[in-house]
C-alpha positions in Angstrom: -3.3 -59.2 -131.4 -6.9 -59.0 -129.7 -9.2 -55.9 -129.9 -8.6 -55.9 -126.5 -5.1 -56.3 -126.5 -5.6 -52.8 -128.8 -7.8 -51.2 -126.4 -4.8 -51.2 -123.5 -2.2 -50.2 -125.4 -4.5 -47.5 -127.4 -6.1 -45.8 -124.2 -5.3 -42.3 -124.0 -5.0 -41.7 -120.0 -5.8 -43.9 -117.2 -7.2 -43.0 -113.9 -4.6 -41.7 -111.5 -3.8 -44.4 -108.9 -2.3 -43.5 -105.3 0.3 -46.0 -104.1 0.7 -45.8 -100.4 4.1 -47.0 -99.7 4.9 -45.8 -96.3 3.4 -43.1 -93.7 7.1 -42.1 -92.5 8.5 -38.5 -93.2 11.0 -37.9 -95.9 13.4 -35.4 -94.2 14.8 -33.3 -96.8 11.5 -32.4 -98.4 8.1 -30.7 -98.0 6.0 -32.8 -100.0 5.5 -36.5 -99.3 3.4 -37.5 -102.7 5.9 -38.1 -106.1 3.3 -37.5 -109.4 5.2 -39.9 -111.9 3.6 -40.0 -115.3 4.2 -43.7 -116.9 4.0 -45.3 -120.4 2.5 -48.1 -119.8 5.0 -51.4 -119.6 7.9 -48.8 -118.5 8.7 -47.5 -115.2 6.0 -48.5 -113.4 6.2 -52.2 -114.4 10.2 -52.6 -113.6 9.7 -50.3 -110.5 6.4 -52.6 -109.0 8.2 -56.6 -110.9 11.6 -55.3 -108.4 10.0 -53.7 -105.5 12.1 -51.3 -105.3 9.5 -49.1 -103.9 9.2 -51.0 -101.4 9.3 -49.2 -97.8 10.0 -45.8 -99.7 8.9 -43.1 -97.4 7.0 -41.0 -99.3 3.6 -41.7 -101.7 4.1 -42.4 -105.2 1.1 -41.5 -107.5 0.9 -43.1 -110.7 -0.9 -41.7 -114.3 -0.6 -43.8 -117.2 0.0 -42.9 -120.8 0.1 -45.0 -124.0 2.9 -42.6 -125.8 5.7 -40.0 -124.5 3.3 -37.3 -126.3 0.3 -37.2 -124.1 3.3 -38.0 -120.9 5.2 -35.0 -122.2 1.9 -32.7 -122.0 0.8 -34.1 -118.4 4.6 -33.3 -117.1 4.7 -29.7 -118.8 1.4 -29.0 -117.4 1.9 -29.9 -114.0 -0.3 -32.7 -113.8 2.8 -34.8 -112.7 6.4 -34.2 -110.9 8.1 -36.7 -113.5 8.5 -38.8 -116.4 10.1 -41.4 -118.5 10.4 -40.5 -122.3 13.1 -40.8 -125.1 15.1 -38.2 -126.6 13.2 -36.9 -129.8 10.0 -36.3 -127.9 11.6 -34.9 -124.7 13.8 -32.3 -126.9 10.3 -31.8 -129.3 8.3 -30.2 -125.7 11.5 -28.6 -124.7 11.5 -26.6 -127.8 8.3 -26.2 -127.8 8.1 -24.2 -124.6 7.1 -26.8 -122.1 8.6 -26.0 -119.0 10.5 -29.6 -118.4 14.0 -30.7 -117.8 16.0 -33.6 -117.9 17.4 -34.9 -114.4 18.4 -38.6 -115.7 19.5 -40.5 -118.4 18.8 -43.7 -119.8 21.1 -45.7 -122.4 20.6 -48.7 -124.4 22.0 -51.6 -123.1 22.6 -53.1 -126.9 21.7 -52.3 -129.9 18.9 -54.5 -130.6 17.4 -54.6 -134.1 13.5 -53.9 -134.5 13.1 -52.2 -131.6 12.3 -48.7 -133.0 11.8 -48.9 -137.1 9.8 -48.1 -140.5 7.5 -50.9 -141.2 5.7 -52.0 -144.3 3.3 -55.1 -144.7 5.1 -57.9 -146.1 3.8 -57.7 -149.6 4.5 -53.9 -149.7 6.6 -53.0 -152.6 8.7 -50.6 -150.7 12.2 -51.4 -149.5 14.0 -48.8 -148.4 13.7 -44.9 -147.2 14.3 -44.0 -151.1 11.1 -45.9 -151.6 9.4 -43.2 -149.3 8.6 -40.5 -151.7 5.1 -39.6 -152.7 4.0 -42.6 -150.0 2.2 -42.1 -146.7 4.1 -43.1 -143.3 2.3 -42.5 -140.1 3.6 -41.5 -137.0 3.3 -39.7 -133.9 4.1 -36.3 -134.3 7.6 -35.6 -132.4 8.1 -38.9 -131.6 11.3 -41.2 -132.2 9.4 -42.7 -135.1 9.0 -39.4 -136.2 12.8 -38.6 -136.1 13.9 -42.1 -136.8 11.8 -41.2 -140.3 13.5 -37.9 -140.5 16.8 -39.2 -140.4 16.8 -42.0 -142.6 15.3 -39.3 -145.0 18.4 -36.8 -144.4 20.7 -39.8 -145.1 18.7 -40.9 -148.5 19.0 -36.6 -149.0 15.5 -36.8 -149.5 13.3 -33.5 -148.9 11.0 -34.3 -145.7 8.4 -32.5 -147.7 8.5 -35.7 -150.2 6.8 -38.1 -148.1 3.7 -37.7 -146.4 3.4 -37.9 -143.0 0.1 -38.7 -141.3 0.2 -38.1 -137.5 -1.6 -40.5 -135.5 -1.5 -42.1 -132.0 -0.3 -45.5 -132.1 -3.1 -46.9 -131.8 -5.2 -45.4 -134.3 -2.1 -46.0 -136.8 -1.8 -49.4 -135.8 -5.4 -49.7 -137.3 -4.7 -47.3 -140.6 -1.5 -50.2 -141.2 -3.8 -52.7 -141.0 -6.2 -51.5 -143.0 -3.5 -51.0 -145.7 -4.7 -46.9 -145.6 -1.2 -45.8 -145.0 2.0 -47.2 -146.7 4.3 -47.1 -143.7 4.4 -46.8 -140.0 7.2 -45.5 -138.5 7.1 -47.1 -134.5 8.8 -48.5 -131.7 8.6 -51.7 -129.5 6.2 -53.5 -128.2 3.9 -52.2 -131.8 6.6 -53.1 -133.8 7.0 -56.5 -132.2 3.3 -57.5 -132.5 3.6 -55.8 -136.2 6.1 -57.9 -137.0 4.6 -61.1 -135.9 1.5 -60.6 -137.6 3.5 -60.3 -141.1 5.1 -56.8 -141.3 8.8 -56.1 -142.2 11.0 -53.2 -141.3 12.9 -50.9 -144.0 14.4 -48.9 -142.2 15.9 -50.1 -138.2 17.3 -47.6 -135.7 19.9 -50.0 -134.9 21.5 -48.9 -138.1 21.2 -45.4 -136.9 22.1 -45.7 -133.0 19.3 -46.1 -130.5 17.1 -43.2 -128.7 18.1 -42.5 -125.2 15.2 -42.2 -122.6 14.9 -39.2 -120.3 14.0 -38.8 -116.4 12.1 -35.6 -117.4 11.2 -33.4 -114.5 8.5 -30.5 -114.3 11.0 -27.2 -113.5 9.3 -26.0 -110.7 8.7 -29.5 -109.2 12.4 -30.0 -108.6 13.7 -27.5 -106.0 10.4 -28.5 -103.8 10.9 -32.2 -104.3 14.4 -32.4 -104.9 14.7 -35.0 -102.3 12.0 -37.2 -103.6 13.1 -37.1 -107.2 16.9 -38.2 -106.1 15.4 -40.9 -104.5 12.9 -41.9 -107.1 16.1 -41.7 -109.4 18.3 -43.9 -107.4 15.1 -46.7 -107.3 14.9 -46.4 -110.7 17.8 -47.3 -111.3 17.8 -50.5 -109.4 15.0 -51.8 -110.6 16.5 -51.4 -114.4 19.4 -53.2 -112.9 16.7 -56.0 -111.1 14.9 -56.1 -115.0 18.3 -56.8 -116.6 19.5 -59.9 -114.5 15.7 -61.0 -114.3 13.9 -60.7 -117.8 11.4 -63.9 -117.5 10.6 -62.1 -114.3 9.7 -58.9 -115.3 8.4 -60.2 -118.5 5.7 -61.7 -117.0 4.9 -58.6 -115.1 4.9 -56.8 -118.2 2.5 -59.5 -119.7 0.1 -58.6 -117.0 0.0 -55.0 -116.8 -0.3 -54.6 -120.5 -2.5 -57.7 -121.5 0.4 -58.5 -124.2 1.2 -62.0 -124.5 4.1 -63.5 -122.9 6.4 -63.6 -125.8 5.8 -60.1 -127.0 6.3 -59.2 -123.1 9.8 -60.9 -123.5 10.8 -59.3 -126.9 10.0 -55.8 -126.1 12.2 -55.9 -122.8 14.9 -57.7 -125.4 14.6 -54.7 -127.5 14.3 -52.3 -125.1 16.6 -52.9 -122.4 18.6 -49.4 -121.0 21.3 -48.8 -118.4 21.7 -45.5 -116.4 24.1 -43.4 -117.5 25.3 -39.8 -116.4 24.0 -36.5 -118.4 27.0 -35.3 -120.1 28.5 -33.3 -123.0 27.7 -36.2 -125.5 23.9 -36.6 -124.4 23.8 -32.6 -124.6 25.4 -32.4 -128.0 22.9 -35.8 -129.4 19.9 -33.3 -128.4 21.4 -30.3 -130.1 21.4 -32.6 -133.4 17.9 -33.7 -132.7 16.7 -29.9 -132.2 18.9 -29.1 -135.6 16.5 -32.5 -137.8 13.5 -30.8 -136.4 13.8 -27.3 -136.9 15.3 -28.3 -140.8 12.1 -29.8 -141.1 10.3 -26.6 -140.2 8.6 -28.4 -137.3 10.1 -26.2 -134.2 12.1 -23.0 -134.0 14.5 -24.1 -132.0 15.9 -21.3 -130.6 15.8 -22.6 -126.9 19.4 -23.4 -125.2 20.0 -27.0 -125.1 22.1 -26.9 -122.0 19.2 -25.6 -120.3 17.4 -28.5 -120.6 19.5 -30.7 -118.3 20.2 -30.3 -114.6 23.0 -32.9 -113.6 23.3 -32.4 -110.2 21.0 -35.4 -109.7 23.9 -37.8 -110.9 26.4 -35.6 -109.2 24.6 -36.3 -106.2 24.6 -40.1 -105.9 
């Protein structure tokens, strides 16, 4: 991969960008601007590659963030009205305090192998979790990686205390891989996908362990003020994950573009990444509670916020 290849997936926050999409008023709500933070090649890519923003009347206002960590913290602040993360990080800032909730759900469409895994270099000694203790893994602190690594540990009944974890934006643990500084890296797609074809190998794959869901995350006090715009948003959303589904060449290429990845890593992260909309209900709720439970075992959160509060389902309910 290119150092500038690095560079776009490493940045820490983009400029904001207005998108002007149309001057009519959205009866039903007081605010005519949707914040909507974005990791880049998500939303924003399958929602721009469809069009389904197209003649939307109200003004959707992109940031841009290279992990659900630094997304998380501009939601929670109030930087932005909404955002698209999976369900280890979103549950993490939840328990953490951040005032967020979860208004949608998104599923795996298959269980695709690689897309979210423990990766050594290919001449690594290591072979499985159980090869883990005493060795460094790097990850993003609250991340799926970071609970994918938790849970294979809980399954090898290894302590998480045995393995040392090194927390570190992808980007900057992309390098310490490389480098051969750290003995694992515990990531998702497109990093392992460009790991991978440079020579890595994975040890541990989610697939074996059931997918992470991703999460319409909403700032609490943006949604009785732009519950109108966020339904909508939801329902476009949705559409344009159906458009990306039958149309992957199409929105691979858009996703080549937007994140300066080449064409066949575009391809094979949308392979291994490809989600369906799905209503919040008592299994999603329950799959959190057991996240929040890995975490706080791990003495990395209390946990002693209500799960159920973290979801509003009347968006679903509504369509």
């Amino acid at each position: 991969m290119s150092k500038k290849n690095v560079v776009i997936l490493s940045a820490s926050l983009v400029a904001v960008a207005g998108l002007a999409l149309a001057a009519a008023t959205f009866k039903g709500g007081d605010d005519k601007v949707l914040r909507v933070a974005n990791q880049k090649g998500q939303v924003k890519s399958m929602m721009i590659a469809s069009g389904v923003l197209n003649g939307a009347p109200y003004t959707v206002e992109w940031s841009e963030f290279p992990s659900a960590q630094p997304l998380l913290e501009a939601v929670g602040g109030g930087a932005a009205d909404l955002g698209l993360a999976a369900d280890a990080p979103f549950i993490f800032a939840y328990q953490s305090g951040s005032p967020v909730k979860a208004i949608g759900v998104q599923a795996p469409a298959q269980q695709a192998g690689e897309a979210l895994a423990i990766l050594v270099k290919n001449g690594s000694p290591l072979k499985s979790a159980q090869d883990l203790v005493g060795k460094s893994v790097a990850t993003t602190r609250g991340s799926i990686g970071h609970h994918l690594l938790l849970q294979a540990l809980e399954r090898a009944h290894i302590p998480a205390d045995k393995v040392r974890v090194t927390f570190l934006p992808p980007g900057d643990a992309k390098a310490a891989f490389d480098s051969g500084s750290i003995d694992a890296w515990a990531i998702w797609t497109p990093y392992t996908n460009v790991a991978i074809k440079e020579g890595a190998r994975t040890i541990v794959d989610a697939k074996d362990y059931g997918l992470p869901i991703y999460i319409d995350i909403a700032h609490a006090d943006s949604i009785a003020p732009k519950r109108a715009l966020l339904a909508d948003f939801l329902q476009r959303e949705a559409k344009a994950v159906a458009w990306a589904r039958a149309h992957p060449d199409q929105f691979a290429q858009v996703l080549a573009k937007e994140t300066g990845l080449p064409l066949d890593i575009a391809r094979a992260s949308f392979d291994r990444n490809n989600r369906v909309s799905q209503p919040i209900d008592a299994k999603i709720i329950a799959h959190e509670q057991d996240i929040t439970a890995r975490f706080q075992k791990a003495g990395l959160i209390e946990g002693t916020r209500d799960v159920t509060q973290a979801f509003d389902s009347s968006f679903h309910q509504a369509h």
